[in-house]
N, C-alpha and C positions, 0 to 999 in steps of 0.2 A: 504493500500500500504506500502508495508516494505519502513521504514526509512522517512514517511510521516511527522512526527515530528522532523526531524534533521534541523533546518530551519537555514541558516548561521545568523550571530551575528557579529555585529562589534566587531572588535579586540579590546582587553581590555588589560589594564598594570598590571596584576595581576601575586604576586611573594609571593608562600606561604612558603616559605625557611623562616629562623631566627627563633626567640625564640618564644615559645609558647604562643598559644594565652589566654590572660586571660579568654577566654569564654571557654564552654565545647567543647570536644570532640567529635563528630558526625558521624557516620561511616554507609555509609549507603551500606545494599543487592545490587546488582544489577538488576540480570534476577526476574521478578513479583517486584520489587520498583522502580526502573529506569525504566528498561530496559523490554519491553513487547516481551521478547526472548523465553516465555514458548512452545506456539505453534510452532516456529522452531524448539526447541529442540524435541521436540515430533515426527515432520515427520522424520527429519534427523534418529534418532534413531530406528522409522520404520522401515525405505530405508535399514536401516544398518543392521538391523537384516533379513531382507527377502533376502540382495547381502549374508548372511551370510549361507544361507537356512536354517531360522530357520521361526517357526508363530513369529509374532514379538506380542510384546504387545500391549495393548489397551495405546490409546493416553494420557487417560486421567488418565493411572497406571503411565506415562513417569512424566506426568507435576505435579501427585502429591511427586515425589521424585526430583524436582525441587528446588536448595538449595543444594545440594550433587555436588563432582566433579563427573566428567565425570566416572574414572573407577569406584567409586565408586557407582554410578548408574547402570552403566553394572552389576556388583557384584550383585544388588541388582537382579535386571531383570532374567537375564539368570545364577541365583544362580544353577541351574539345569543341566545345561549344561559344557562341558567338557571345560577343561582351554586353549587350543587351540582356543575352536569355540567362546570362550568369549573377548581373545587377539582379532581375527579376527573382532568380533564387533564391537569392542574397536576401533581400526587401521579404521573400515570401516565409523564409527560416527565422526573421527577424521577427515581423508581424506575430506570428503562430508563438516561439519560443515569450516573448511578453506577454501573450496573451493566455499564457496556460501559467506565468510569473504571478498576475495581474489575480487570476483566479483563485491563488494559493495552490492550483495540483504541482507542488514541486516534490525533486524526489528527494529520498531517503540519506542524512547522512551514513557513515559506516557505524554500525557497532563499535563501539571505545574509542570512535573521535572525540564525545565530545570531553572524557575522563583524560584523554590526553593532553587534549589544550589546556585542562583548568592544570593538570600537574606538571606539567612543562612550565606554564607562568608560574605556578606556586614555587618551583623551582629552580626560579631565580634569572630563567630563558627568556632573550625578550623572542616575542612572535612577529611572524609577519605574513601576508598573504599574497602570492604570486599567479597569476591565472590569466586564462586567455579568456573568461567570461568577463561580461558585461560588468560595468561598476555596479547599474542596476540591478540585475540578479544577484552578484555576489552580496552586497549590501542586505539585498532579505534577507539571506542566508543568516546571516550575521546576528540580523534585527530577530529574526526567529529562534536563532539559537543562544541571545542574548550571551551572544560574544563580543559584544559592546567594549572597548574597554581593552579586550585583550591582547589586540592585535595594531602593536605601534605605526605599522606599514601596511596598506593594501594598494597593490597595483595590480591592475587590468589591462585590459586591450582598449578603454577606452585613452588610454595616456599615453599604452608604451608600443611597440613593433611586436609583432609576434614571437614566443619561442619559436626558433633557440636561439634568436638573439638577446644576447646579455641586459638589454637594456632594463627590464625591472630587477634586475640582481643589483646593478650600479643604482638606481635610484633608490632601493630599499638601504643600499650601505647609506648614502649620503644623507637619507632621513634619518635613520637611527645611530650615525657617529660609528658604526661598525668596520670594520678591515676584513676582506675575503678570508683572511687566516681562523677571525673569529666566527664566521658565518658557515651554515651547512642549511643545506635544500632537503625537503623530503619529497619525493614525487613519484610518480606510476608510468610515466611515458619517457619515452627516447624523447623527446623534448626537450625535458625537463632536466635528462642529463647531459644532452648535448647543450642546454643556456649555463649552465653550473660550471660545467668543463671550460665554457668560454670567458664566463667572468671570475673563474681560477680560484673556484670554492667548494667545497668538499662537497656529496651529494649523498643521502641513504633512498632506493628503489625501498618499494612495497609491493607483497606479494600480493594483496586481495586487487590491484587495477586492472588497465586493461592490456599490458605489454609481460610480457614472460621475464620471467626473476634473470634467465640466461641474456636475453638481451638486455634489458638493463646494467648487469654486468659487463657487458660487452662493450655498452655505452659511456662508461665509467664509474657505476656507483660503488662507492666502496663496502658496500655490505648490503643486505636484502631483510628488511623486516618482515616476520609473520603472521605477526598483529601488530595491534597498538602500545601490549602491554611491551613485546620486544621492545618497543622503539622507543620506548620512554627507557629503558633500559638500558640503548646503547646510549643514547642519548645523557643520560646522567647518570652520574655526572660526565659533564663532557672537560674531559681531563688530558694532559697531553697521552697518558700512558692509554686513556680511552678512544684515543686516535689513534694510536700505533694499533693497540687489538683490533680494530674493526679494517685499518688497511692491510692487517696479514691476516685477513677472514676467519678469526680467531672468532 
């Protein structure tokens, strides 16, 4: 059931404004690490390309460029087709995807996201949010899972160029005082570790998204989480000797 995992949360006094946190840097994917937004995005983009009269693609060609914005996914998809019918796409995935935003049917975070973000910040991690979604969408997200608060940095595709160029890696250091050294990415897609490899910051893959634990690997991530609990695990303390274990896949 979309948004089965949104569960209210009593309000909390949490103010991630001021100076930097002496702990690292944290910046996590959303859609396939938070946020189980893959199969939306895949019918919406369907729908879109059939209102467009075009064959639309297979679901599972949609969810593996999953990690890309939005036009940039079109681009990829309907590379064949003429720039008219690919705006039309575009307009028609946008349309449809706000309008099911607009409705509340959004979907499901993952099971133990939302215990990881409160014990990551408890933990002395500043947060941050890197995604090729919407400001709009991510922002419900946020508002609904009254994560208000917790996340110093959110950058989208409405500010930045799509993964995997580095550009919201650089803009998250400079809002929160951070240096690549202190910073690490959690993500699900070749994206996500080919933006991390570019802006020369350490990366951890997850196993529940939509891209295989070997490719991820293959991409650069220095270890592979199996849930959430792992990940708060490697994750803290994040210590030099806790860097060394996780690059020799210890």
């Amino acid at each position: 059931m979309a948004g089965s995992h949104w569960s209210p949360k009593p309000p909390r006094n949490v103010d991630s404004r001021g100076a930097p946190s002496p702990g690292p840097l944290v910046l996590f994917d959303v859609d396939g690490t938070l946020l189980d937004g893959g199969p939306m995005t895949a019918e919406i983009m369907v729908q879109a390309f059939r209102s467009a009269g075009q064959v639309p693609p297979t679901r599972s060609s949609v969810m593996s460029l999953i990690g890309m914005s939005a036009p940039e996914m079109v681009e990829v998809l309907a590379e064949t087709l003429a720039r008219e019918v690919r705006d039309k796409i575009l307009s028609g995935y946008r349309f449809r995807y706000f309008d099911m935003i607009d409705r509340g049917d959004v979907p499901s975070v993952f099971p133990g996201a939302a215990r990881a973000v409160e014990r990551l910040f408890d933990g002395g991690c500043t947060l941050g949010l890197v995604t090729g979604k919407a400001r709009r969408s991510t922002h419900c997200m946020v508002d609904e899972m009254e994560w208000n608060g917790f996340f110093r940095t959110i950058q989208c595709a409405d500010d930045n160029p799509s993964k995997p160029d580095p550009s919201m890696v650089y803009r998250a250091l400079s809002e929160t005082g951070h240096r690549p050294g202190q910073t690490i990415l959690i993500g699900d897609s070749r994206y996500d570790m080919r933006m991390a490899r570019a802006a020369g910051i350490r990366a951890i893959g997850v196993s529940w998204g939509y891209t295989p634990a070997e490719e991820l690997l293959a991409e650069g991530a220095m270890a592979i989480a199996r849930d959430f609990d792992h990940l708060i695990e490697m994750v803290l303390p994040f210590e030099s000797t806790n860097v060394q274990r996780l690059q020799s896949g210890m």
